[in-house]
N, C-alpha and C positions, 0 to 999 in steps of 0.2 A: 412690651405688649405685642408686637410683629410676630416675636419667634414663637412665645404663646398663643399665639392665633396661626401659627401656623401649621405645632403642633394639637391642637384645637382641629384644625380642622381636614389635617393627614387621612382620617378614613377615607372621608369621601373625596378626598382631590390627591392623591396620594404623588399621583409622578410632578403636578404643580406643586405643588408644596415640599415636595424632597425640593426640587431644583430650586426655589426661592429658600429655602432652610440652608442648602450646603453655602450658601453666598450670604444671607444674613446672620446665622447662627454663630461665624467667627468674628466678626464685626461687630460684635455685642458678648464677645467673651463667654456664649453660651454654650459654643459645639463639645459636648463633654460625650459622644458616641461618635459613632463613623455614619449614623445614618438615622433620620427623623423616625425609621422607625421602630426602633429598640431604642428612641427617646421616652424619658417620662413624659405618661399622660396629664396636663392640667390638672391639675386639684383644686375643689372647690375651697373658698376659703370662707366657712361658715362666718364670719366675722364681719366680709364686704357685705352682709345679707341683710336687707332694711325691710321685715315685715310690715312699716308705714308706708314706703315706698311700693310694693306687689300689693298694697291694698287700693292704694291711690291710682295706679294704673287697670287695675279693675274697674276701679269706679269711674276710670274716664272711659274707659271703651264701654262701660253701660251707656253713660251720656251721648257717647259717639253713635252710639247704637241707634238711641232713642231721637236724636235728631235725624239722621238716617231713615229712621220708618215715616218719621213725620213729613220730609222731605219724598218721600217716594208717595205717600197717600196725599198728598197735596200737588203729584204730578211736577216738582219744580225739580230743572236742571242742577247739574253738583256746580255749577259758577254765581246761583244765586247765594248769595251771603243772608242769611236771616238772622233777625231778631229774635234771642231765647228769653224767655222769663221763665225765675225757677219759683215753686212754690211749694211750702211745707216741707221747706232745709230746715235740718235738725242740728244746734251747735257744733259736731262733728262736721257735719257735710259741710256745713261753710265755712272751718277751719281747713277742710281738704278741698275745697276750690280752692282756697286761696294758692293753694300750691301748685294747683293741676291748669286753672284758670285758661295760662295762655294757651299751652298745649291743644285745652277745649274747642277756643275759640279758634284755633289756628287748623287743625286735622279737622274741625263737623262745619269748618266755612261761617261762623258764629259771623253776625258785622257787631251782633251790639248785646248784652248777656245783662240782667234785670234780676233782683231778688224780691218776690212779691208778697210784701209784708201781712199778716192778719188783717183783715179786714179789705184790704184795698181791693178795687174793682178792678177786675180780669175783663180784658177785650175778648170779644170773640176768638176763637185760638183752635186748634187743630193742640193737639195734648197724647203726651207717652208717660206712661210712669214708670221709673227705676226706684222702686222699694216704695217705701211713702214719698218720695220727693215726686212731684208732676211737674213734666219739663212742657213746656206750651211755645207757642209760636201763635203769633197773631197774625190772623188771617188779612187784613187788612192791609191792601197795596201788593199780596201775594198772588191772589186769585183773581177771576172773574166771578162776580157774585152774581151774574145773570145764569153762568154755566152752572156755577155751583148749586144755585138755589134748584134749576132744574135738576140736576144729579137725587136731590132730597126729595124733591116731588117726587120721584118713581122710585126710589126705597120707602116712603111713606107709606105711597100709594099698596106697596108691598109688601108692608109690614100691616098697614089696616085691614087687608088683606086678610090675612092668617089670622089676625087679633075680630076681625069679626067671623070667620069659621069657627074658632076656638068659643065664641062667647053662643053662637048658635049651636053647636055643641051641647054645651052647658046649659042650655035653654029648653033643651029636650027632654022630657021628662022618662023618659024609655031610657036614654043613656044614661043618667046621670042614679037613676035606680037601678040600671043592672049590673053595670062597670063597676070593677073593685073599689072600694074607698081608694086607693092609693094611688089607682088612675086619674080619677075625678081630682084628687087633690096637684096630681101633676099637672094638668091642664088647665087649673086654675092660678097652679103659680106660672105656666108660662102667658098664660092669659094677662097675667099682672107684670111680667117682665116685659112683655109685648107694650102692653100701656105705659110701662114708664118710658120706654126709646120712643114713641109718639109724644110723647110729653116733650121730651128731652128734644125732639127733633122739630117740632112745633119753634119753642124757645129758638132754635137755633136761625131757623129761616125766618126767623121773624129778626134776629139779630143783623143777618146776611141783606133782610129789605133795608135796614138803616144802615149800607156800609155806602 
């Protein structure tokens, strides 16, 4: 394994690795040249190659990812260890946690990792999603809910904002007859996207006053 990583890795370290090569290479019955580098290059050996394994490692560095974001938008240090609950793992995904599991917990600072069955009630939670699975973190005992809730009042306040320019807008009878249809319908679906995140944000600090 030494001398093929030696020769492995000759490009870029060439005069270290001739001098470790001339001293390992006999010591292991390999020196069949005068110099590493008119040695054979490694060959891949399709055979060592586990497309279950390069799929599983993808899927932990989305995880890794995704705690990661969730971590940085919730302001916490990389030494806090959080609680992950995963939800809407599909029989695949929790066949390839069970393999990737510790790794998860060990590289994204995981303290405690939860699979959250249909139906059951989700804590308030800070949430990334990797494909359909939504990785969550509950907020509670992470945050300050006096900070946080004021953070929501002035995006609310923010967002009400633009969602009542948009609805007065629309209330105009001059604009709303001369502008193209296809304006008028733009500004009405953001007008309705606008109102669901007030909704959604509503719920949220009303969740944040019971923590």
């Amino acid at each position: 394994m030494l001398e093929t990583a030696l020769r492995f890795s000759h490009p870029i370290m060439p005069y270290l690795t001739e001098q470790i090569w001339q001293t390992v290479a006999p010591l292991l019955n390999r020196k069949n040249t005068d110099s590493i580098v008119v040695a054979d290059y490694p060959k891949t050996d399709d055979a060592q190659i586990s497309e279950q394994v390069e799929a599983d490692m993808a899927w932990l560095q989305e995880l890794i990812a995704s705690v990661r974001n969730i971590r940085g938008e919730m302001k916490l240090g990389n030494a806090v260890r959080l609680p992950v609950l995963l939800q809407n793992i599909s029989s695949d995904e929790d066949a390839r946690l069970s393999r990737i599991k510790n790794q998860f917990k060990a590289l994204a600072k995981v303290e405690s990792l939860e699979i959250v069955k249909e139906g059951d009630e989700v804590p308030l939670s800070s949430s990334s999603m990797v494909g359909q699975l939504r990785v969550l973190v509950p907020m509670k005992g992470l945050i300050d809910p006096t900070a946080e809730l004021a953070r929501l009042g002035k995006s609310y306040d923010k967002l009400k904002g633009q969602a009542e320019g948009i609805a007065r807008k629309l209330g105009n009878e001059g604009f709303v007859s001369k502008a193209p249809a296809e304006v008028v319908d733009a500004e009405k679906a953001k007008l309705a996207e606008l109102e669901g995140q007030l909704t959604a944000m509503t719920a949220q600090m009303e969740q944040l006053k019971a923590l």
